[in-house]
C-alpha positions as CSV (number, residue, x, y, z in Angstrom):
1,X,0.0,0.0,0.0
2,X,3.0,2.4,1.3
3,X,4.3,5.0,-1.1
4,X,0.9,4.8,-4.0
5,X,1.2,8.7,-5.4
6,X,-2.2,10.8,-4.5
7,X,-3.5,14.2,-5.7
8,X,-5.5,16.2,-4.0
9,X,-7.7,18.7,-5.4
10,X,-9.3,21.4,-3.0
11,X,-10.0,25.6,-2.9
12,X,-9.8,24.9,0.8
13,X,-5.9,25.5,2.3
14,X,-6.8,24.2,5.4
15,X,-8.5,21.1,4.1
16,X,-5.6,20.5,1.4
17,X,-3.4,20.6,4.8
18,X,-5.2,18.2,7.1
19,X,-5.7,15.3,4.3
20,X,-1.8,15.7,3.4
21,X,-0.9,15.0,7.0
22,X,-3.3,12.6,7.4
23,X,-2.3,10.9,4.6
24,X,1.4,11.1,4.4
25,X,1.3,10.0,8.4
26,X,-0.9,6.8,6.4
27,X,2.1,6.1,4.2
28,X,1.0,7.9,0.8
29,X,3.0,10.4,-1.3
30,X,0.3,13.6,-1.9
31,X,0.4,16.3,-3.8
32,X,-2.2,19.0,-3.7
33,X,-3.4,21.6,-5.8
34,X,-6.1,24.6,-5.3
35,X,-7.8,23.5,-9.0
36,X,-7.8,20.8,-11.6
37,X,-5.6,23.1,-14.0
38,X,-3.3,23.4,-10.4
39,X,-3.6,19.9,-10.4
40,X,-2.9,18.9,-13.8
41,X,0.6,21.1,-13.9
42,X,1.8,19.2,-10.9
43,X,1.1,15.7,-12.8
44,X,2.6,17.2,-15.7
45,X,5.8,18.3,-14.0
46,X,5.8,15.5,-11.7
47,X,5.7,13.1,-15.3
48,X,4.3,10.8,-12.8
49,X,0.6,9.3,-13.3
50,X,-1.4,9.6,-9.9
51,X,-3.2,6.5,-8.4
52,X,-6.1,8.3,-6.9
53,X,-7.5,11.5,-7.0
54,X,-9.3,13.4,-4.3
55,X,-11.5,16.1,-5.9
56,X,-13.5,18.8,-4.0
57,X,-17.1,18.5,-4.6
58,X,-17.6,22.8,-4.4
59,X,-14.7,24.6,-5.9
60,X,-15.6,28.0,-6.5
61,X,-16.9,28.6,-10.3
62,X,-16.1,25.6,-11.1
63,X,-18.1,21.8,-12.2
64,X,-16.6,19.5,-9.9
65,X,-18.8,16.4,-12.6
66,X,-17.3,18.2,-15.8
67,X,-13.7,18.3,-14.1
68,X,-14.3,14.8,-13.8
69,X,-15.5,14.3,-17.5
70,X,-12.5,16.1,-18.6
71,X,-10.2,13.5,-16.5
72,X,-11.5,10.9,-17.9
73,X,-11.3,12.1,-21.1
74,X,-7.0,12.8,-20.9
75,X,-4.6,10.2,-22.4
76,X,-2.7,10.0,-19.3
77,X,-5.6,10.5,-16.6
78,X,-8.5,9.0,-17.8
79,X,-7.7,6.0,-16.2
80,X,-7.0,7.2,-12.8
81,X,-10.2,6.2,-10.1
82,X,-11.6,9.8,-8.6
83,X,-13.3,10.4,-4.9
84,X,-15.4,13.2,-5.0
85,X,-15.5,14.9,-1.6
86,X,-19.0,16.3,-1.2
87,X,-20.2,18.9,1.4
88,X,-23.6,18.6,3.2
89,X,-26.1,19.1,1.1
90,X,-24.6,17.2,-1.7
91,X,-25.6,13.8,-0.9
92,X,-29.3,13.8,-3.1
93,X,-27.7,14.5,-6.5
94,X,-24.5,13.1,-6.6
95,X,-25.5,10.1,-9.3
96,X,-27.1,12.2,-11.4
97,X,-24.7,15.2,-11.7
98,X,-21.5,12.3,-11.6
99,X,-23.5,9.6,-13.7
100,X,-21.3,10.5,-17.2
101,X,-18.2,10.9,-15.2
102,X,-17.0,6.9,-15.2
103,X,-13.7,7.8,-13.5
104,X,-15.8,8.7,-10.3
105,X,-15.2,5.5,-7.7
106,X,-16.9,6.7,-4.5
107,X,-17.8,9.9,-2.1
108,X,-16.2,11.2,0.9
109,X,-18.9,13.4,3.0
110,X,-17.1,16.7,4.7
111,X,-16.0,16.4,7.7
112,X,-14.3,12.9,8.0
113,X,-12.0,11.6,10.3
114,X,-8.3,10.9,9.4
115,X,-9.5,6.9,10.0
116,X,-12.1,7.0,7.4
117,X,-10.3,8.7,4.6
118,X,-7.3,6.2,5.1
119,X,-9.6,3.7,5.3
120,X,-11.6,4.4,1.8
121,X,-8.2,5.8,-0.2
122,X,-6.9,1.9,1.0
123,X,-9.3,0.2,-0.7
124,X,-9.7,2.3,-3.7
125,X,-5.7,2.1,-4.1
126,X,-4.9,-1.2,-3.7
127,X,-6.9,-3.2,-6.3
128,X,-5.2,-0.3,-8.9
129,X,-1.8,-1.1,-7.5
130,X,-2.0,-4.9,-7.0
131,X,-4.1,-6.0,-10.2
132,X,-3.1,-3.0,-12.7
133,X,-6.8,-2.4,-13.2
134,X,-8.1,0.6,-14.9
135,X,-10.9,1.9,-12.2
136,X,-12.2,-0.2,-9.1
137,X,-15.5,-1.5,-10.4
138,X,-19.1,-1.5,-8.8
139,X,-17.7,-4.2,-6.0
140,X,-14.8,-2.1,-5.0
141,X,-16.7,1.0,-4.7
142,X,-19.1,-0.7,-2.0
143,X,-16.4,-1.6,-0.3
144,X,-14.9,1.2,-0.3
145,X,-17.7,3.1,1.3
146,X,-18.2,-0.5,3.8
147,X,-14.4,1.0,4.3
148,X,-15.7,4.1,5.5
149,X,-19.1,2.8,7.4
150,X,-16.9,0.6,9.4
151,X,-14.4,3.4,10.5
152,X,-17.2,5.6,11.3
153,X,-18.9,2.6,13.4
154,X,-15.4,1.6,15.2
155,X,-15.5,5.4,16.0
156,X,-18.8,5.6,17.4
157,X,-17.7,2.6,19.9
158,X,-15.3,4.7,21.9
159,X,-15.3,5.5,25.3
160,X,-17.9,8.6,25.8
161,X,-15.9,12.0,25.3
162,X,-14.3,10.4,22.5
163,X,-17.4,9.3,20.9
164,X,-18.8,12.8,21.3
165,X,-15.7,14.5,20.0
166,X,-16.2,12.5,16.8
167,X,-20.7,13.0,16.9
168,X,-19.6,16.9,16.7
169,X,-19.0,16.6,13.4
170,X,-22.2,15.9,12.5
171,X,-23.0,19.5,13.2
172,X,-20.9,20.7,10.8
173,X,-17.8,21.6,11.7
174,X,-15.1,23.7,9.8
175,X,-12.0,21.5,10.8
176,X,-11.5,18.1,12.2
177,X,-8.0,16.6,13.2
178,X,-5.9,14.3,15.1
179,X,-3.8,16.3,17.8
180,X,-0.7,13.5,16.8
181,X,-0.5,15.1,13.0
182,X,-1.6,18.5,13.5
183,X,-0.4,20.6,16.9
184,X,-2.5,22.6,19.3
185,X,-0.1,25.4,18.6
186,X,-0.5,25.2,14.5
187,X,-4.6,25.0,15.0
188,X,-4.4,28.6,16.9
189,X,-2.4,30.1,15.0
190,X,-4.6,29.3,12.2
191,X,-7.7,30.1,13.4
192,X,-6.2,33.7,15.2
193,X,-4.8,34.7,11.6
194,X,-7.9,33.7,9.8
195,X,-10.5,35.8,12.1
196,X,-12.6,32.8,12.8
197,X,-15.5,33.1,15.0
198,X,-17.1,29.5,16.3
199,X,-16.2,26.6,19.2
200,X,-12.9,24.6,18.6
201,X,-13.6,21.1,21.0
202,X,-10.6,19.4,21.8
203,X,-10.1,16.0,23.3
204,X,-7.6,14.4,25.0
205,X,-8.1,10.6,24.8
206,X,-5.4,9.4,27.2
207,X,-7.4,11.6,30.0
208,X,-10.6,12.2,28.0
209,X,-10.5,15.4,29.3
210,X,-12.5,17.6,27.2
211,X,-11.7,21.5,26.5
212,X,-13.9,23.9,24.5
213,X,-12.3,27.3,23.4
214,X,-14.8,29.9,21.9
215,X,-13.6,32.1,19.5
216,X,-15.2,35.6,18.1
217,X,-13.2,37.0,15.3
218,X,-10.0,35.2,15.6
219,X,-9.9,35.9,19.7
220,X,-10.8,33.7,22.4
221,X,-13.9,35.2,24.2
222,X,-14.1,31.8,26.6
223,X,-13.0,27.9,27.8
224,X,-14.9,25.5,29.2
225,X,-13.9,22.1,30.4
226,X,-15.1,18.6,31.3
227,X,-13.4,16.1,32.7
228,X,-10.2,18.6,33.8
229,X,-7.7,18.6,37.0
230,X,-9.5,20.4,39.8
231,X,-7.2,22.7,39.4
232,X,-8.3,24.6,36.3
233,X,-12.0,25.1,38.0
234,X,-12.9,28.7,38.2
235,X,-12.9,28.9,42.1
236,X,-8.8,28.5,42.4
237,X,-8.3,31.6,40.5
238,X,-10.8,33.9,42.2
239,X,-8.8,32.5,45.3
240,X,-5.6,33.2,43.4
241,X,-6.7,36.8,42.7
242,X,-6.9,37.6,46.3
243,X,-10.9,37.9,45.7
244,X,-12.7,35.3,47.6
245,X,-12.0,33.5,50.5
246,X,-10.7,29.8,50.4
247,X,-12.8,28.9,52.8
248,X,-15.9,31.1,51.2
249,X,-15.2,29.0,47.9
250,X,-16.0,25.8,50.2
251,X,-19.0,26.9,52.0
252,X,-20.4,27.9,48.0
253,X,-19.2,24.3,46.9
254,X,-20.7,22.5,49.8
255,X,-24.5,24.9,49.5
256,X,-24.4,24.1,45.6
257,X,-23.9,20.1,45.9
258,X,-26.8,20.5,48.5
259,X,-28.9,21.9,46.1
260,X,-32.0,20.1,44.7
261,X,-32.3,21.9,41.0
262,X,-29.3,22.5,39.1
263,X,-27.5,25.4,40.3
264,X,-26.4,28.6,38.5
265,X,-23.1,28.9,36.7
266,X,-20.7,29.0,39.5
267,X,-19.3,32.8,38.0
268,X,-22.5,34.2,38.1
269,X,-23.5,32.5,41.5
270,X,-20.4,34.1,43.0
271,X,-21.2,37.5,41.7
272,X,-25.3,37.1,42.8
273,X,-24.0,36.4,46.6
274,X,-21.8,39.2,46.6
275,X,-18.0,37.2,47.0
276,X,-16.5,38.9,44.1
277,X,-17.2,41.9,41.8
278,X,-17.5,41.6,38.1
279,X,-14.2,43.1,37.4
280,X,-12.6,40.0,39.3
281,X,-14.3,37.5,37.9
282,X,-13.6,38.8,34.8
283,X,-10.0,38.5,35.6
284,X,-10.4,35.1,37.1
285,X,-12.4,33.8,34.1
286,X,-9.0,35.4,31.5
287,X,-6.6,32.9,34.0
288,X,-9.0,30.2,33.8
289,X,-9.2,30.6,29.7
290,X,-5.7,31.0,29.4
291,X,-4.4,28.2,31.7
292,X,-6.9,25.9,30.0
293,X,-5.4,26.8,26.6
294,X,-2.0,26.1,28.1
295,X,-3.0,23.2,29.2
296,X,-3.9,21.8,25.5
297,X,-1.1,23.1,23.9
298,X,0.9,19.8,25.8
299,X,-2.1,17.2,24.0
300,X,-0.6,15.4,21.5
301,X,-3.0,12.6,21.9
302,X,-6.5,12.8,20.6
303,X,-8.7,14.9,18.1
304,X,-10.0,18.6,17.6
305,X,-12.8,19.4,15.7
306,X,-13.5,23.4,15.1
307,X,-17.5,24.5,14.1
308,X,-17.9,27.4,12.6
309,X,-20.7,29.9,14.3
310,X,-21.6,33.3,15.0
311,X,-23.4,32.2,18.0
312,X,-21.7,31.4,20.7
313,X,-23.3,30.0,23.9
314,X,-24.6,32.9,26.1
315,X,-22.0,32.5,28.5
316,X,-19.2,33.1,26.0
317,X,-20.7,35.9,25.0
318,X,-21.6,37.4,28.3
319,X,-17.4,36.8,29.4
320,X,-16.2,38.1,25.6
321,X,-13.0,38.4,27.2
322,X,-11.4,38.6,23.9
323,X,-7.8,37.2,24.5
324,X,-4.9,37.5,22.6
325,X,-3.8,34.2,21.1
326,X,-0.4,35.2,19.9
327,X,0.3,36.5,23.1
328,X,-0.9,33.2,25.1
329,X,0.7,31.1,22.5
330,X,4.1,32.7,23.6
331,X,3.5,31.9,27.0
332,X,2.0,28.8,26.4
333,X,5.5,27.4,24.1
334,X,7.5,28.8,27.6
335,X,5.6,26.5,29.8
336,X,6.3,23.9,27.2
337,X,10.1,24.6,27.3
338,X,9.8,24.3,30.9
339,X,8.0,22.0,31.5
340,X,10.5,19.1,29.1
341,X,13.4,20.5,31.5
342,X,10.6,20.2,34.6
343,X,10.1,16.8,33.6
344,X,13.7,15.4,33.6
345,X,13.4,15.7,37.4
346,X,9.7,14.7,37.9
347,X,8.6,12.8,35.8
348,X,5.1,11.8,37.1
349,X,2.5,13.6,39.8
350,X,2.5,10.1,41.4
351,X,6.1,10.3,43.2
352,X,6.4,11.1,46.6
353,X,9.0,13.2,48.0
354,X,10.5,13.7,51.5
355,X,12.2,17.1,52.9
356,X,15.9,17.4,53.6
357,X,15.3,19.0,57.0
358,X,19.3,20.2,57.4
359,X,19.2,22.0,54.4
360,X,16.0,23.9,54.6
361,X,17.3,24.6,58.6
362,X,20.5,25.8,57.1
363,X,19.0,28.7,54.7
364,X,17.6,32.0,56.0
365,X,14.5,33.8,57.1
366,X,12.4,34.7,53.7
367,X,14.2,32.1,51.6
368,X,10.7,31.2,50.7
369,X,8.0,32.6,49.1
370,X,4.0,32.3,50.7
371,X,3.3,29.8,48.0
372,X,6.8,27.9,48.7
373,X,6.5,27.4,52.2
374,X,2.2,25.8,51.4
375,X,4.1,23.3,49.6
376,X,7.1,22.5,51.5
377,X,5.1,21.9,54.2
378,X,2.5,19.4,52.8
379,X,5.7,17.5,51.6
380,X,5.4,14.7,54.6
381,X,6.7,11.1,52.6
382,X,3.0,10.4,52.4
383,X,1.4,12.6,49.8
384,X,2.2,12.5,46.3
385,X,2.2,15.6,43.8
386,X,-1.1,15.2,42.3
387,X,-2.8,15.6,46.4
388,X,-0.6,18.6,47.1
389,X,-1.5,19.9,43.8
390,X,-5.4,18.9,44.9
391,X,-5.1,19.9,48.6
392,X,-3.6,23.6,47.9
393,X,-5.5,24.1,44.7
394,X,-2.3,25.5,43.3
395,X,-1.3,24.9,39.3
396,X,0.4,22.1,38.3
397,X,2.4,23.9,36.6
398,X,3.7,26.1,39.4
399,X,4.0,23.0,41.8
400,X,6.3,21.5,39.5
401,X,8.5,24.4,38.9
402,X,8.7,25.0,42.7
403,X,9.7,20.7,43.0
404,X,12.0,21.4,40.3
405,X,13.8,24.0,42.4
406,X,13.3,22.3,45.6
407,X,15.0,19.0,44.1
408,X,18.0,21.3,42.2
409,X,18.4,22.8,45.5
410,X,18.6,18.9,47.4
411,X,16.0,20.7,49.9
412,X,13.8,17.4,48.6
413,X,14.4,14.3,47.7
414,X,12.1,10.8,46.2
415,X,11.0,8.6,48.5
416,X,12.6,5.5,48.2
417,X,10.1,2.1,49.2
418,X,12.1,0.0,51.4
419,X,13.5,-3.1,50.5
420,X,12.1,-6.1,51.5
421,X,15.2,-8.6,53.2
C-alpha cells in the first residue's frame, strides 16, 4: 500500500493541509493543488501518473462532474479512479450530476476523520496497484464506502468523550483533526490569523478530558472544560486573585452540591451572593481561559474538531473576554520549554517526596515565598504531587517548577520504598 502517489484537489488551504498530513502519516505520497488546472501542472511536472484523486465537490466557479469528464477524457488520466469529496447538502444529487463521469469510484462526505479517509483511499488504491486495473469496479466502490461505514462505526464505539468529539462533526464543523499530526499550537495560529468566530472542541483521549475554546473574530472570548484537573476550576483563580476566600469557595461548593435543582453557573452565583465583583471575575475567568489553553497546547494525543458559528453559547458571549492568542501562544510554548526540563526531574504527579530538613534549617528567614512554604510543608513522605497539587489548589504547573527547584536545591528528595530482606 505504502508509497501509491495521490492528488489532492481542494479551494480549501486548510483542508488540502489536514488530508496531506493525514495521509502522508498513512504512508501515501500527496500532492495538492487549489484546481484541476493546479492539479494537472503538478502531474505534468511530476511526469508521474497519480493513483487516486481526491476532488472537492464545491470549488468556487467551477463543475466539480465536468472536471471529472475532462479526467476521464486525458490520455494520461482517464484512467485514474476519482473520490469526490461532497459537502452537506450534496448527498441527493451526486449520481445524477457524476453519472457520465466513469472515473468517479466513490464519495467522501465533509468532515471525516483521518481513520475514514485512510480507510476508503486503502481500498480504492490497492486493487489499482495490485491487479493493474483501470478503475475499481461496482464491487470495489461498496467496499470502499463499507471502508468508510466501518471506521465511522469503530469510532462511534469509543469510550464517551471520544465518541462525542467524533458525533460533533455531525453538526458541521469547519475542521476536524488528530492532535498526533496537526499541533494545538498550529490550530491557533490558524484560526487567530484567519479571524474565525465559532467553538474549537478538543479531546484528549489518554485523560478524556475535554476543553472547549470559543472564538469571536480570531480571539478567544471563553474555555470550558469537562473532565479537567481540579485545578483549572474557576474557584482557584478567584482564590488566586486575592478575591474570595478559600474557605468562602467551600462553604459555596458545599450549598451548591446540597442543592435540589441545578444550580447557577458557578461565576455568576459568585457574583449574585456578593463574593466577588464583576471586574474580578472577569479576571479570574482570562486565567481560567488562558491556563486551559496552556494546558492543551501539551495534548498530543486525541482529536480537535473546530465549528464554525456566530453564535456562541450565552455565557461566551456574556465573558467576551477577547484574548490575545499570539500572546498566550508565547506563554503557552514557555511552559512547554519548561516543563520538558521540569520533567527530567519529575517525571510523574504520582512520586512522593521527603524534605531534607538540614538543608532547609541551614537557609535564611524569607528564603521562601508564601506559596513555597504551602508546599514544603504538605511535603510529609506520604502525599504525592497530584494531592498537594489537589489539597492547595495551586497549578500544576507552578507546583512543579517550585519541586524542580526544591529538588536542584537537594531541599527534597524521592522517597525511596524500602527493600524487603
Amino acid at each position: 500500500m505504502a508509497g501509491e502517489y495521490l492528488l489532492v484537489i481542494d479551494d480549501s488551504p486548510t483542508v488540502l493541509k489536514v488530508i496531506e498530513l493525514a495521509l502522508t502519516a498513512a504512508g501515501y505520497k500527496v500532492a495538492s493543488a487549489v484546481n484541476d488546472e493546479a492539479g494537472l501542472a503538478l502531474v505534468r511536472e511530476a511526469r508521474t501518473i497519480p493513483d487516486l484523486i481526491l476532488l472537492d465537490g464545491l470549488i468556487p466557479g467551477r463543475d466539480a462532474a465536468e472536471i471529472c469528464r475532462r479526467l476521464a477524457g486525458d490520455a494520461a488520466l482517464g484512467r485514474v479512479p476519482v473520490v469526490v469529496m461532497t459537502a452537506r447538502g450534496q448527498a441527493d444529487d451526486l449520481e445524477a450530476r457524476f453519472a457520465k463521469a466513469p472515473n468517479v469510484v466513490d464519495y467522501i462526505g465533509k468532515p471525516f476523520t483521518p481513520e475514514a479517509l485512510a480507510a476508503l483511499v486503502s481500498q480504492v488504491v490497492k486493487p489499482v496497484a495490485s491487479k493493474g486495473a483501470a478503475a475499481p469496479d461496482v464491487a470495489a466502490r461498496l467496499a470502499g464506502r463499507a471502508a468508510v461505514e466501518e471506521a465511522m462505526a469503530l469510532s462511534s464505539g469509543d469510550a464517551g468523550a471520544v465518541a462525542e468529539a467524533r458525533a460533533f462533526a455531525a453538526v458541521g464543523q469547519a475542521l476536524v483533526g488528530d492532535l498526533a499530526a496537526i499541533s494545538m499550537s498550529q490550530i491557533l495560529e490558524m484560526l487567530a490569523e484567519q479571524a474565525h468566530s465559532g467553538i474549537l472542541r478538543v479531546v484528549n483521549t489518554a485523560t478524556h478530558a475535554r476543553v472547549e475554546l470559543y472564538f469571536q473574530d480570531g480571539r478567544v472570548d471563553f474555555a470550558a472544560a469537562v473532565g479537567a484537573a481540579e485545578e483549572f476550576l474557576l474557584g482557584r483563580f478567584a482564590v488566586e486573585s486575592g478575591a474570595v476566600a478559600a474557605d468562602a469557595i467551600t462553604r459555596l461548593l458545599e450549598e451548591r452540591a446540597r442543592a435540589s435543582g441545578p444550580p447557577p453557573l458557578f461565576g455568576a452565583d459568585l457574583v449574585a451572593r456578593g463574593l466577588i465583583s464583576k471586574d474580578a471575575l472577569r479576571l479570574a475567568m482570562a486565567r481560567q481561559t488562558s491556563e486551559l489553553a496552556y494546558e492543551t497546547l501539551r495534548w498530543d494525543t486525541g482529536f480537535f474538531q473546530f465549528r464554525r458559528t456566530a453564535d456562541l453559547p450565552p455565557h461566551a458571549r456574556e465573558a467576551a473576554l477577547q484574548l490575545n492568542v499570539d500572546r498566550m501562544l508565547l506563554e503557552g510554548y514557555r511552559r512547554v520549554d519548561e516543563w520538558r526540563v521540569i520533567e527530567r526531574e519529575i517525571s510523574s504527579f504520582d512520586e512522593v517526596f521527603v524534605r531534607n530538613e538540614d538543608k532547609i534549617a541551614q537557609l535564611p528567614r524569607g528564603t521562601f515565598t508564601r506559596d513555597e512554604l504551602a508546599v514544603l510543608g504538605e511535603v510529609d513522605g506520604r502525599q504525592n504531587l497530584r494531592e498537594i497539587v489537589r489539597k492547595l489548589r495551586i497549578g500544576s504547573f507552578d507546583v512543579s517548577k517550585m519541586f524542580f527547584r526544591f529538588r536542584r536545591a537537594r531541599l527534597v528528595r524521592r522517597r525511596v520504598a524500602p527493600t524487603a530482606i
